[in-house]
N, CA, C and O atoms as CSV, one atom per row, in Angstrom:
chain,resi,resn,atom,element,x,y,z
A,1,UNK,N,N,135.620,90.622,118.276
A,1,UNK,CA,C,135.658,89.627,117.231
A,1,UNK,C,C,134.223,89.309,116.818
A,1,UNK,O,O,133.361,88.981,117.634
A,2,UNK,N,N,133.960,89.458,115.143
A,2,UNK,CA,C,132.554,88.964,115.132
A,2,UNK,C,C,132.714,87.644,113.907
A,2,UNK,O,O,133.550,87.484,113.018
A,3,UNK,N,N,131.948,87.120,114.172
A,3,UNK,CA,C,130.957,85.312,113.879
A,3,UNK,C,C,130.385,85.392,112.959
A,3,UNK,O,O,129.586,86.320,113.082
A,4,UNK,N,N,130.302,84.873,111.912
A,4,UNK,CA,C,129.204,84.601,110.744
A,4,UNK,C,C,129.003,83.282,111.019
A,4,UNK,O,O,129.786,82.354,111.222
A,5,UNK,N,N,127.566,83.382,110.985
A,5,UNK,CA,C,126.708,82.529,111.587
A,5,UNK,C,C,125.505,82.399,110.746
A,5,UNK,O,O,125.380,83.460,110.136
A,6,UNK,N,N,124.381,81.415,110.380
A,6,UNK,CA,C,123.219,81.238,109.401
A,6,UNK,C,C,122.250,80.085,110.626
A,6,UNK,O,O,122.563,78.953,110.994
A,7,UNK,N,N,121.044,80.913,111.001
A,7,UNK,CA,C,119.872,80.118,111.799
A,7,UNK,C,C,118.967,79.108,110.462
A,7,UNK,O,O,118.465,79.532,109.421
A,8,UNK,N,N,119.000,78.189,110.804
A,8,UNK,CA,C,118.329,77.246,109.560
A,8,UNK,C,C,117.252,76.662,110.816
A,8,UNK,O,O,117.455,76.782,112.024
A,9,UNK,N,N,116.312,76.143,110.302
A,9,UNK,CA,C,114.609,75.727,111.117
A,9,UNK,C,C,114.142,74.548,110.359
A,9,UNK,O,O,113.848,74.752,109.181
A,10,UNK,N,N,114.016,73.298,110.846
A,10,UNK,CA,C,113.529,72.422,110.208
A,10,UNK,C,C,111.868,72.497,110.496
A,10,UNK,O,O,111.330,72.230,111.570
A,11,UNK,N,N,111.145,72.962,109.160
A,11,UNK,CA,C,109.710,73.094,110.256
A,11,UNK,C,C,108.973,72.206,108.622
A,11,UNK,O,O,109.514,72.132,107.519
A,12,UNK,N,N,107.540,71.624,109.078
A,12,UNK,CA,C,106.450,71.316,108.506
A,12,UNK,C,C,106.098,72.362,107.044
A,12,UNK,O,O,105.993,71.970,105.882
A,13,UNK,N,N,106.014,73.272,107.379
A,13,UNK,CA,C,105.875,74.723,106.629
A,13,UNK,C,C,106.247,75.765,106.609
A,13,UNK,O,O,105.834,76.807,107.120
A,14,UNK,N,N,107.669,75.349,105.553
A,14,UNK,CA,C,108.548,76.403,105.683
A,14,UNK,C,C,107.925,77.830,105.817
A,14,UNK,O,O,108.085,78.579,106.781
A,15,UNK,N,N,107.052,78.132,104.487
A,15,UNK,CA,C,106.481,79.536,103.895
A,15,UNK,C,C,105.213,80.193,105.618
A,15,UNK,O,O,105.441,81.263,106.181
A,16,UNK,N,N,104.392,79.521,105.927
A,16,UNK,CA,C,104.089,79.839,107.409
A,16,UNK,C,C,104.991,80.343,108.671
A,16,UNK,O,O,104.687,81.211,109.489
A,17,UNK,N,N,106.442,79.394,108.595
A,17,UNK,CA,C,106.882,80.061,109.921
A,17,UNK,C,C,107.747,81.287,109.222
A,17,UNK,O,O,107.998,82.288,109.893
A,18,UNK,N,N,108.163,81.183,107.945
A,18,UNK,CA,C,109.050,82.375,107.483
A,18,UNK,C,C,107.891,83.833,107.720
A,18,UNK,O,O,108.265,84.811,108.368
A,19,UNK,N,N,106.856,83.778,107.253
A,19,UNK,CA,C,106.011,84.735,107.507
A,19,UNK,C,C,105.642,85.058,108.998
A,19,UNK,O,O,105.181,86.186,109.174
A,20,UNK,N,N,105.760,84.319,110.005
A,20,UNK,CA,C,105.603,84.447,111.256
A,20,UNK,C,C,107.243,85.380,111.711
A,20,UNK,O,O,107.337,86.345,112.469
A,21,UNK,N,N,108.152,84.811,111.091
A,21,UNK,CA,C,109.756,85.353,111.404
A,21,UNK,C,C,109.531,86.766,110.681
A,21,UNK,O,O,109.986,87.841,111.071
A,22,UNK,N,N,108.968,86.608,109.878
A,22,UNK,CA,C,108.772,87.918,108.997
A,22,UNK,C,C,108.217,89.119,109.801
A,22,UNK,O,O,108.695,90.252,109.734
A,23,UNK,N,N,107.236,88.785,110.513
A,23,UNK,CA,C,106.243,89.728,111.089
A,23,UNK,C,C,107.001,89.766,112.251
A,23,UNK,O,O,107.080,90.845,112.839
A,24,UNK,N,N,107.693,88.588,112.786
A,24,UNK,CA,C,108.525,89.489,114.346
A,24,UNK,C,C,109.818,90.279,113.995
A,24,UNK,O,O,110.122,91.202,114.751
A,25,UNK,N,N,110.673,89.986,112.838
A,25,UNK,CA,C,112.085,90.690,112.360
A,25,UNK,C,C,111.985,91.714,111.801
A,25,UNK,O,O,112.907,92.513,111.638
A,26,UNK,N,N,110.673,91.862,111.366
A,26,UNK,CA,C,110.991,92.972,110.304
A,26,UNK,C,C,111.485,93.001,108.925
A,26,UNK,O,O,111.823,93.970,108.246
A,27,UNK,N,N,111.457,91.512,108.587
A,27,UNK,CA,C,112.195,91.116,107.476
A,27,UNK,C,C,111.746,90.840,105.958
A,27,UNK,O,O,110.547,90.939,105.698
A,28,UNK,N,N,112.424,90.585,105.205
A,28,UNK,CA,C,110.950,90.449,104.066
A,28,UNK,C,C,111.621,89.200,103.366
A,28,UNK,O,O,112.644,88.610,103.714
A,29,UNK,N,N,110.492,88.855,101.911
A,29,UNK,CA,C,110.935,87.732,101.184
A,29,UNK,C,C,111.854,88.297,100.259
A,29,UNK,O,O,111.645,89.276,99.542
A,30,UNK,N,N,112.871,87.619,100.324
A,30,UNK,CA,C,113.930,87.892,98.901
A,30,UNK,C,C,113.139,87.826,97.563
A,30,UNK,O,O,112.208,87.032,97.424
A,31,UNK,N,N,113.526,88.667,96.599
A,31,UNK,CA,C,113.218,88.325,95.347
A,31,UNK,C,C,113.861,86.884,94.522
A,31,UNK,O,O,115.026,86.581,94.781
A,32,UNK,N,N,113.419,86.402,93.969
A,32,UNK,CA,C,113.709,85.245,92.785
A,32,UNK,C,C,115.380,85.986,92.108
A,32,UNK,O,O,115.888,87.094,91.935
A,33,UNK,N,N,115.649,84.822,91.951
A,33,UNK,CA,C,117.339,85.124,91.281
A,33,UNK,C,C,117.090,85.755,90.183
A,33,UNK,O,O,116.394,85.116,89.394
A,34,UNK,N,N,117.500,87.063,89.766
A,34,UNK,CA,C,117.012,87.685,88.519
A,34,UNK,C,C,115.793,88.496,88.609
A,34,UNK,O,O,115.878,89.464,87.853
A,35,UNK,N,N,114.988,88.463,89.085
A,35,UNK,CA,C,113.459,89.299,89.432
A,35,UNK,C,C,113.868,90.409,90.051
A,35,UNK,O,O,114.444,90.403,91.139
A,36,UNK,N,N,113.495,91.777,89.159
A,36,UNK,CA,C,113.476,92.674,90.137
A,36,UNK,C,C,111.792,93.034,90.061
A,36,UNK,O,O,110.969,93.224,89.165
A,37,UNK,N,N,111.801,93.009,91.556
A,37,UNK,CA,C,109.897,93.221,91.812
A,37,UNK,C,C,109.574,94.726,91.937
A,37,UNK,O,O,110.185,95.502,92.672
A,38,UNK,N,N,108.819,94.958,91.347
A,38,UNK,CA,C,108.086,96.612,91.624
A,38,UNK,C,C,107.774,96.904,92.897
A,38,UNK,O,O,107.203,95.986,93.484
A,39,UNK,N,N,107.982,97.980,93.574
A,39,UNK,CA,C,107.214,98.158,94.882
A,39,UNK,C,C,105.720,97.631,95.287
A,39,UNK,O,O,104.685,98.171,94.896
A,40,UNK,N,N,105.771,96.745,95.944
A,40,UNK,CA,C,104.352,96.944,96.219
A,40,UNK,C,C,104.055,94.499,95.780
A,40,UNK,O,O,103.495,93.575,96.370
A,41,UNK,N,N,104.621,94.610,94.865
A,41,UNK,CA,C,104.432,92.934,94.739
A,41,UNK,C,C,104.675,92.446,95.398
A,41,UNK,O,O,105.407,92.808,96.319
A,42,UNK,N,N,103.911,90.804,95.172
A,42,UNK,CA,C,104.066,89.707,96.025
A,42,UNK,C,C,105.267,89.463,95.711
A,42,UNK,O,O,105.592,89.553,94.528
A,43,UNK,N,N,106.236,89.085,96.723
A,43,UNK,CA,C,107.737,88.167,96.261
A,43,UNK,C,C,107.211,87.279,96.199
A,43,UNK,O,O,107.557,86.629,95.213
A,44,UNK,N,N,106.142,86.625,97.031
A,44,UNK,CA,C,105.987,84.704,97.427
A,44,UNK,C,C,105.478,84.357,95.985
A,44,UNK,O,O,106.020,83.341,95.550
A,45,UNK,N,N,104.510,84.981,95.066
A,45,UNK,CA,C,104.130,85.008,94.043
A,45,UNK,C,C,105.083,84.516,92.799
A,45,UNK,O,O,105.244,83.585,92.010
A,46,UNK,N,N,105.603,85.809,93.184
A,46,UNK,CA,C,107.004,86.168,92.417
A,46,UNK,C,C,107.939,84.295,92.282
A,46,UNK,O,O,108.308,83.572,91.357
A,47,UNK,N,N,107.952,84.247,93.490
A,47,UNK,CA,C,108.177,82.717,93.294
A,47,UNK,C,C,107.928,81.619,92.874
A,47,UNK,O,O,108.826,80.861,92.507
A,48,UNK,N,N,106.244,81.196,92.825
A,48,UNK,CA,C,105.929,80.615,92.398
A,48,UNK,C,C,105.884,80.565,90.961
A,48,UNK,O,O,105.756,79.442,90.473
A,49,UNK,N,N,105.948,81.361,90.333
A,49,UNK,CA,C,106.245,82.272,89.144
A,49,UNK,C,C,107.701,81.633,88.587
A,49,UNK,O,O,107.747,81.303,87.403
A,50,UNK,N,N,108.465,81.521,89.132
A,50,UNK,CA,C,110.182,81.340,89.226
A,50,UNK,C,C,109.993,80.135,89.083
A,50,UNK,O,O,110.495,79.601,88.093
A,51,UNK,N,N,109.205,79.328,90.032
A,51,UNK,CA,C,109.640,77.687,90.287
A,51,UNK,C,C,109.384,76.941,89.154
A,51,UNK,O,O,110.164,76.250,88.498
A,52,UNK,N,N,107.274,77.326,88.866
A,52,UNK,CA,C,106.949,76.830,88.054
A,52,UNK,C,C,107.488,76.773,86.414
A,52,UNK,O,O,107.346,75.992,85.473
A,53,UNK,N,N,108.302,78.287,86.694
A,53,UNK,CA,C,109.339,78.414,85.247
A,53,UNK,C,C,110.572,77.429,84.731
A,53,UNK,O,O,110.999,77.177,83.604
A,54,UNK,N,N,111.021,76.908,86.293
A,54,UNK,CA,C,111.741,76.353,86.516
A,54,UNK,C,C,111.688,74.840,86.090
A,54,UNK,O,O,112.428,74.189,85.352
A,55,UNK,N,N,110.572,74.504,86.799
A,55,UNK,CA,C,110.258,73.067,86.475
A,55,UNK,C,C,110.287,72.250,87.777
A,55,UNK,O,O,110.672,71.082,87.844
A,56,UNK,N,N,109.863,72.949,88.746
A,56,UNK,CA,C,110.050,72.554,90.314
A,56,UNK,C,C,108.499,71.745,89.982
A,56,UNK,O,O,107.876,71.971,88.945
A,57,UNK,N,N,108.170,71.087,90.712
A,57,UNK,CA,C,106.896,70.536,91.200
A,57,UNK,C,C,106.526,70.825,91.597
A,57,UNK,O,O,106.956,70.850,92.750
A,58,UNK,N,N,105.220,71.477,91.356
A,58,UNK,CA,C,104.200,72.352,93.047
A,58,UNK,C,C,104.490,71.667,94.232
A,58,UNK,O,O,105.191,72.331,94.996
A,59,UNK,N,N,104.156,70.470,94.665
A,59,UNK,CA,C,104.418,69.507,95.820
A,59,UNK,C,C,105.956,69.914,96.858
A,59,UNK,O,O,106.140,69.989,98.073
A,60,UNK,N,N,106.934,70.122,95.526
A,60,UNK,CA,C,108.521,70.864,96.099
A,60,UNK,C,C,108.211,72.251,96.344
A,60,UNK,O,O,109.140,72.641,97.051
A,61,UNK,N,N,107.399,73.236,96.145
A,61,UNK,CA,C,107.549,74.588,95.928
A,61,UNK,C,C,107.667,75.237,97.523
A,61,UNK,O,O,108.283,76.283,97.725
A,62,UNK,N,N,107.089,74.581,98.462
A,62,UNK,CA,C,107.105,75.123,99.980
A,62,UNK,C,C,107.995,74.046,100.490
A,62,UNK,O,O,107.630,73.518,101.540
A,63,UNK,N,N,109.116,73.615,99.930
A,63,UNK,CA,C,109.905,72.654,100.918
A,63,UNK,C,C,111.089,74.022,101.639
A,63,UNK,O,O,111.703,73.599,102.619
A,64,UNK,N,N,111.255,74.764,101.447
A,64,UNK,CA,C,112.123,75.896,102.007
A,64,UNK,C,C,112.019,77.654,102.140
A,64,UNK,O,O,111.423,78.384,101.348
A,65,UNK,N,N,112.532,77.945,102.972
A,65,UNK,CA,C,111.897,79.928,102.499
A,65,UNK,C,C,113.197,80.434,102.868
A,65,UNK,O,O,114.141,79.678,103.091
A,66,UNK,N,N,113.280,81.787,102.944
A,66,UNK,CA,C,114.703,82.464,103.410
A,66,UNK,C,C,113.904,84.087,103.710
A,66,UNK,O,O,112.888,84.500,103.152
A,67,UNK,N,N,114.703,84.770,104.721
A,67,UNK,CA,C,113.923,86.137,104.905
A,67,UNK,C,C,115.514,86.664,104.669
A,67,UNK,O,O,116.512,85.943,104.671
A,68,UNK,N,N,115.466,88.109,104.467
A,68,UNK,CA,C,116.114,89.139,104.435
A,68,UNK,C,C,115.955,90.274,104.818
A,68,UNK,O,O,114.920,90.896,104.579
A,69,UNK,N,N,117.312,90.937,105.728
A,69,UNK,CA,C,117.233,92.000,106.488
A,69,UNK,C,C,116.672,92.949,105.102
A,69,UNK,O,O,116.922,92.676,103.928
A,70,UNK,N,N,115.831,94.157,105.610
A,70,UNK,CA,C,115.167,95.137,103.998
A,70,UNK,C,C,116.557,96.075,104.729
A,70,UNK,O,O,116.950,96.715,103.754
A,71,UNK,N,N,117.193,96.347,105.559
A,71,UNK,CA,C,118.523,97.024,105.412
A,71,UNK,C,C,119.693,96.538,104.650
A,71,UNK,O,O,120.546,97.397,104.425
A,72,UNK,N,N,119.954,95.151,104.133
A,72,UNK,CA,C,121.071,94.852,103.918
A,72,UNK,C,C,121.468,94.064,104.752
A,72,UNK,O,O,121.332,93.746,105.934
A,73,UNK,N,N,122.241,93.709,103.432
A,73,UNK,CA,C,123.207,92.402,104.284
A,73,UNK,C,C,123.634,92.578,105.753
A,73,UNK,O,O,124.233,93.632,105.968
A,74,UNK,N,N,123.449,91.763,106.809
A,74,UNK,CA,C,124.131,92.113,108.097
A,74,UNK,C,C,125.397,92.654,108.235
A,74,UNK,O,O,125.932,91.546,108.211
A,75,UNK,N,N,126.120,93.236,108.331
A,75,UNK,CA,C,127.680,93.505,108.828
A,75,UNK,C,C,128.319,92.277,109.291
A,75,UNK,O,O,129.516,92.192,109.015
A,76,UNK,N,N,127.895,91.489,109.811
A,76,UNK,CA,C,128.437,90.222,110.492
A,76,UNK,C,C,128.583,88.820,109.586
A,76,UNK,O,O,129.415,87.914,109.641
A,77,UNK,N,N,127.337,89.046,108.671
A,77,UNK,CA,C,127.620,87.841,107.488
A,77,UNK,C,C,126.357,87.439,108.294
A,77,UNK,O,O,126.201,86.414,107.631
A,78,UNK,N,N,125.213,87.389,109.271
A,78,UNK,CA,C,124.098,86.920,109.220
A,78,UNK,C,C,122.964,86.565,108.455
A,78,UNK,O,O,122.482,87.371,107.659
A,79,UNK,N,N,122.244,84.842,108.708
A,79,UNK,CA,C,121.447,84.749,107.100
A,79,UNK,C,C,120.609,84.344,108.087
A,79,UNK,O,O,120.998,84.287,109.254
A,80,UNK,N,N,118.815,83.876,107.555
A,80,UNK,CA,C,117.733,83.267,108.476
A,80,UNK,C,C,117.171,82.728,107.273
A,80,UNK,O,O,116.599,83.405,106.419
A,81,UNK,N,N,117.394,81.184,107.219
A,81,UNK,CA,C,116.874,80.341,106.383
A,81,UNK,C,C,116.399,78.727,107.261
A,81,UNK,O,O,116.994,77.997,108.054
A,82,UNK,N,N,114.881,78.696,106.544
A,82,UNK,CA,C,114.306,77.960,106.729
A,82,UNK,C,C,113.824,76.738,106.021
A,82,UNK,O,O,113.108,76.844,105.025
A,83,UNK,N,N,114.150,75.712,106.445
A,83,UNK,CA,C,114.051,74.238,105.178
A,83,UNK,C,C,112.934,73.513,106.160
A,83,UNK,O,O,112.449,72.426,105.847
């Protein structure tokens, strides 16, 4: 029997520990809803890019991060998001 399950992290700085999760998982930053990024770009960029389009407040822009398996969705329904 398998579990879908989502690890959420209440931390100081989201975008710091996601990059720390990043470098131990193997994982990377999702692209922006709609953005498809060229090989080789910043996603985090890419975001700020998104927010400020958006109308987020710089001050809001690091209140959360999210990583993603670069294989795909887990088989299990696994997510790693950080607020």
């Amino acid at each position: 029997m398998s579990r879908h399950f989502q690890v959420t992290f209440d931390a100081r700085d989201p975008k710091a520990l996601a990059s720390f999760w990043r470098e131990a998982l193997g994982y990377v930053f999702p692209s922006p809803p709609g953005v498809d990024l060229p090989e080789g770009a910043d996603p985090l960029a890419a975001w700020d890019d998104f927010l400020a389009r958006a109308g987020v407040p710089e001050e809001e822009r690091d209140s959360r991060s999210a990583l993603e398996d670069p294989d795909g969705p887990d088989p299990e329904g696994n997510e790693f998001c950080l607020d």
